[in-house]
C-alpha positions in Angstrom: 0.0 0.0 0.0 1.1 3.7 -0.5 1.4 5.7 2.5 0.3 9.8 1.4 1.7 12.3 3.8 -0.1 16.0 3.9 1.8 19.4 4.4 1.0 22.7 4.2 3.0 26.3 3.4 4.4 28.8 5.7 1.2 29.8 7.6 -0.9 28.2 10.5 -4.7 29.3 9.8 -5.5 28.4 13.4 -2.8 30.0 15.0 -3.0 33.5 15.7 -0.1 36.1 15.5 2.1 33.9 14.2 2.8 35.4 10.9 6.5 33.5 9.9 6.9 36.2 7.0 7.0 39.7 9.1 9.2 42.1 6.5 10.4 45.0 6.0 11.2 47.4 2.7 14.6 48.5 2.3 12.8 51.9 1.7 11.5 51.4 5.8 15.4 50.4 6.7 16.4 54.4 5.0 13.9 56.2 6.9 16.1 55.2 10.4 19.2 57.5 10.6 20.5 54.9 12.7 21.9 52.3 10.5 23.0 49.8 13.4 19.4 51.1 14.8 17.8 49.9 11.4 19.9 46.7 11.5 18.7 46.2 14.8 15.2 45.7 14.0 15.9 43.5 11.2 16.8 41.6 13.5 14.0 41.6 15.9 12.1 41.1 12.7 13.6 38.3 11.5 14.0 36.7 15.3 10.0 37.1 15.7 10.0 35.6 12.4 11.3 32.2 13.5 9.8 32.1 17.0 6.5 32.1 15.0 8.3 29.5 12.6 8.9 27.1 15.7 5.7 27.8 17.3 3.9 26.4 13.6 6.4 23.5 13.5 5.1 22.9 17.6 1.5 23.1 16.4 2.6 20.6 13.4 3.5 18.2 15.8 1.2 18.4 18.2 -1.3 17.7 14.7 0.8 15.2 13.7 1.5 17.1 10.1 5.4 15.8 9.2 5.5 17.9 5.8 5.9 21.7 6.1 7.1 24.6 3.9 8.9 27.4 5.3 8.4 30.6 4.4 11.4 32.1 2.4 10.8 35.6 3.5 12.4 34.7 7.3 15.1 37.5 7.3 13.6 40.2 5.5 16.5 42.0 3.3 19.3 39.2 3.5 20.0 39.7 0.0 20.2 43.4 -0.5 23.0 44.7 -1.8 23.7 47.4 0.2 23.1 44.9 3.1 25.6 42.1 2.3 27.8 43.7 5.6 25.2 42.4 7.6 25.6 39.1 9.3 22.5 38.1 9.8 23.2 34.6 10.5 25.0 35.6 13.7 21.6 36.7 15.9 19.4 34.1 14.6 22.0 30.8 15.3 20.5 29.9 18.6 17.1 29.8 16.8 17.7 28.3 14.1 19.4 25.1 15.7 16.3 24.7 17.8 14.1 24.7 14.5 16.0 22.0 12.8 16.5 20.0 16.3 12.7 20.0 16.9 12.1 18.8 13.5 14.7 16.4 13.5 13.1 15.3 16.6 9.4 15.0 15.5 10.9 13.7 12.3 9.2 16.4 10.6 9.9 16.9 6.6 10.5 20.7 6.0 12.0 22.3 3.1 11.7 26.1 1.1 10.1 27.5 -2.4 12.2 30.5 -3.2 9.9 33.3 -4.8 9.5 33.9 -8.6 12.3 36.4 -9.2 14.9 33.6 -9.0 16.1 32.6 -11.8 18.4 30.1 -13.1 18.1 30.2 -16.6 18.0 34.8 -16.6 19.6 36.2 -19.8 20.9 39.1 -17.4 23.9 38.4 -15.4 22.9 40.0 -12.5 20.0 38.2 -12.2 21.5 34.4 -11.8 23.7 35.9 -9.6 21.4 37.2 -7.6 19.4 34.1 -8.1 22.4 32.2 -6.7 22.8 34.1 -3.5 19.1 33.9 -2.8 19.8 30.0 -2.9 22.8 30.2 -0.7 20.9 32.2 1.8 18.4 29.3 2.3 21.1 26.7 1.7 22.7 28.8 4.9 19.2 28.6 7.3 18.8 24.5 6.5 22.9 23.9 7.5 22.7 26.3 10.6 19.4 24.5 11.5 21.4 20.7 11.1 18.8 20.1 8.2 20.7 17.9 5.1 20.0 20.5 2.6 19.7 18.0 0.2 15.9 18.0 -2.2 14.9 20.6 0.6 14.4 23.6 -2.6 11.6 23.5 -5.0 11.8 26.3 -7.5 10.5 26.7 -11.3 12.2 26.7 -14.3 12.3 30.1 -14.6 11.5 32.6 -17.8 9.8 31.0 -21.1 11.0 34.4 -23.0 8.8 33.2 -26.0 11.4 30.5 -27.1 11.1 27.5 -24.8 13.7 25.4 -26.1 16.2 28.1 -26.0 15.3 29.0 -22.1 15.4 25.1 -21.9 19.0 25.6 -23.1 20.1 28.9 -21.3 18.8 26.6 -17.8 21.5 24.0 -18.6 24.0 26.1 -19.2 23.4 28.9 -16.0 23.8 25.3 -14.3 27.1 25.0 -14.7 27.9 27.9 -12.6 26.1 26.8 -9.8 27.8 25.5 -7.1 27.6 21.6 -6.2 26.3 22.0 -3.4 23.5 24.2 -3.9 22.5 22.4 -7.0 22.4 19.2 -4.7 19.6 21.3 -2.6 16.8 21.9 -5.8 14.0 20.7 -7.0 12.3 22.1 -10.1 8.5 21.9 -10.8 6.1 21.6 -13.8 4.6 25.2 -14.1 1.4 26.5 -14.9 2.5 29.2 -17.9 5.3 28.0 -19.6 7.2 25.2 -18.7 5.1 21.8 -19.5 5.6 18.5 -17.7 7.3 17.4 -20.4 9.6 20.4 -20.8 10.8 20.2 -17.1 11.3 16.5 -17.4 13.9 16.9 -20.2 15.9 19.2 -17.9 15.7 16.9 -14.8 16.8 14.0 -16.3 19.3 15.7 -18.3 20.8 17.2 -15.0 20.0 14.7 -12.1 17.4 17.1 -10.3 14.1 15.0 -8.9 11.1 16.6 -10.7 8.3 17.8 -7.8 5.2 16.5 -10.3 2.3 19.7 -9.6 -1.3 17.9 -10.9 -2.8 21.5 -11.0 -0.6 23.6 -13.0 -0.4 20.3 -15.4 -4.1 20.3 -15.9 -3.5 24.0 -16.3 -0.7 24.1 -19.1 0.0 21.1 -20.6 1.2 19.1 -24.6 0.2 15.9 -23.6 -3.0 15.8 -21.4 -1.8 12.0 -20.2 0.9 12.8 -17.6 0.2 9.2 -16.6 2.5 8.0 -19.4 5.3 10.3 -17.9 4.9 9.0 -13.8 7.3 6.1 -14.3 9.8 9.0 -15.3 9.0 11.5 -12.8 9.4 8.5 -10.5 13.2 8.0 -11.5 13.8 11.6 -11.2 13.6 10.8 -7.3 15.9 7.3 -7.5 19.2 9.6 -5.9 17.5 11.1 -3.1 17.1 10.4 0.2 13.6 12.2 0.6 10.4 10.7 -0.8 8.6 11.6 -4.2 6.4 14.8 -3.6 4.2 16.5 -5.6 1.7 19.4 -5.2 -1.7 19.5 -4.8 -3.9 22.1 -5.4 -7.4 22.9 -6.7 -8.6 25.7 -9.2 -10.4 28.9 -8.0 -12.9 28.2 -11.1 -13.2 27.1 -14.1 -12.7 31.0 -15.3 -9.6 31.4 -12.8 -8.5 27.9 -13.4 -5.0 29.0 -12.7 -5.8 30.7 -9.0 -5.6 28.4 -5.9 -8.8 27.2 -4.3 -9.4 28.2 -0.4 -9.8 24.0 -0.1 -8.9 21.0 -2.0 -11.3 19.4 -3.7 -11.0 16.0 -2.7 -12.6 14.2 -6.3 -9.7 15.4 -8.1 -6.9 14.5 -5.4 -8.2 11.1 -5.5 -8.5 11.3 -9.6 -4.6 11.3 -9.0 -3.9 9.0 -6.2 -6.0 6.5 -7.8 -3.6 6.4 -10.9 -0.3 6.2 -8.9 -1.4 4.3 -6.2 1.4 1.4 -5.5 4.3 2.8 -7.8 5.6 4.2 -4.9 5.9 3.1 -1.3 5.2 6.7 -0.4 4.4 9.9 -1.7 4.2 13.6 0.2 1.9 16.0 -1.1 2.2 19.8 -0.5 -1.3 21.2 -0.1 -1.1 24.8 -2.2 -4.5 26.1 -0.6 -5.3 29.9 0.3 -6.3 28.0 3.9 -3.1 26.7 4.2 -3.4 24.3 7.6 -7.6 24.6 7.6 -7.5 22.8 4.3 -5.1 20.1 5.3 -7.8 19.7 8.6 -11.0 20.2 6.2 -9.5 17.3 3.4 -8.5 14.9 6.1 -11.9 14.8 7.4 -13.7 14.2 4.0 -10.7 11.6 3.6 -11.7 9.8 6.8 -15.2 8.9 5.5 -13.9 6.6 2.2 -13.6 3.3 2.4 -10.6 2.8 -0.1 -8.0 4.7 2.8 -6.6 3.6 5.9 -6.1 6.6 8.2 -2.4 6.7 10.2 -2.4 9.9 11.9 -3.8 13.5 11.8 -2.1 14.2 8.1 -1.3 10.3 6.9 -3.3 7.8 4.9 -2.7 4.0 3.7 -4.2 4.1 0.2 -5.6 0.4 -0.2 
């Protein structure tokens, strides 16, 4: 039987002020006159930032959820240029060795999904390297948090440019300047806009990178309607790592906003999916993409726990029969 594991991104529905992505502009950091004042409260920001992180990952627990996405917005400003004096790692090490301890501990599965303005396959130069140091940044939180950063970074292929085999191309190459062992850290995903199933497929198995396989932005954008014919594949993307397959779930606002995230999963097509790859895998963990983030994990498992083709485990894990 195939054991499916629910998680959830960055924010707790149910917990209250406990916001994990508490920022602040670089146009805010100006205003103070003070620039050790200003740094400061980056700081505090970025401390209250992953109290709230460890107080979700207590509440997961507690749940029994073992899948969570952190937010990538934990130290607001990392990046910035006119910041890279700031060592922001220094403050937050007590913290963030508590975070990866208690998820060690409760064996819970946690990894990041950079935002969209990273880029590995830019045409400008000082976006990949930019892209790059955004990578190293959260390749820096999962080391100082005793996380293997291995598989822990989903991202997306990046810009189409209206020539797909050419970005295709320009992604392979931008590779080759990116460090071992951040490379070891990502995951790419099927997109919703311009990169197919098939597209991002040719690139993982041409590089070695396991494919995270997303059922809604294929339904979305697709060649080939039948990604059944590719699961086998996307399957021996994974064969190197030391995580399970994962995939995304998520459900379409509408049929005229097909592309926008639903509030809840709608559990007819989640099961459309399961019941095609049940037993090709030992174990697959899916990432719940809903606007209710944790709510929807609760709402699913309950409509879950009336069928009569699962076995329930826990709070967040089923047996599929």
């Amino acid at each position: 039987m195939t054991i499916v594991r629910l998680g959830y991104v960055a924010m707790s529905m149910e917990l209250k002020n406990a916001s994990p992505s508490q920022t602040m502009t670089f146009t805010q950091f100006q205003k103070i006159d003070d620039r050790e004042a200003a740094i400061h409260k980056l700081e505090r920001i970025s401390l209250s930032n992953l109290e709230n992180t460890l107080r979700i990952l207590k509440h997961n627990a507690a749940s029994d959820i073992h899948f969570y996405r952190l937010s990538s917005r934990l130290i607001p400003l990392a990046n910035h240029v006119d910041l890279f004096d700031w060592n922001y790692l220094k403050p937050l090490h007590n913290l963030l060795r508590e975070i990866g301890d208690f998820a060690n501990k409760h064996e819970i599965r946690i990894d990041f999904h950079p935002d969209h303005f990273v880029l590995i396959n830019s045409m400008k130069k000082e976006i990949l390297v930019n892209s790059i140091q955004t990578l190293k940044m959260h390749y820096l939180l999962l080391k100082r948090m005793g996380i293997e950063p291995t598989h822990r970074c989903v991202m997306h292929v990046g810009g189409n440019y209206k020539e797909t085999d050419a970005s295709l191309e320009r992604f392979i190459d931008n590779w080759m300047v990116v460090p071992r062992s951040i490379q070891k850290m990502i995951m790419l995903e099927n997109d919703d806009t311009s990169f197919t199933l098939e597209d991002t497929l040719y690139l993982c198995e041409k590089l070695d990178i396991p494919l995270v396989f997303d059922y809604h932005h294929h339904l979305a954008h697709h060649r080939n309607a039948e990604w059944e014919v590719h699961w086998n594949r996307i399957i021996q993307t994974w064969r190197h790592s030391p995580l399970p397959i994962k995939m995304h779930i998520s459900s379409p606002k509408s049929q005229s906003a097909f592309r926008h995230h639903a509030d809840f999963i709608d559990i007819n097509m989640f099961f459309q999916f399961l019941k095609e790859i049940k037993g090709s895998v030992l174990q697959i963990d899916c990432m719940i993409e809903a606007k209710s983030k944790d709510e929807a994990l609760f709402h699913l498992m309950e409509e879950i726990k009336t069928r009569e083709d699962v076995e329930i485990i826990d709070g967040s894990s089923f047996h599929l029969k």
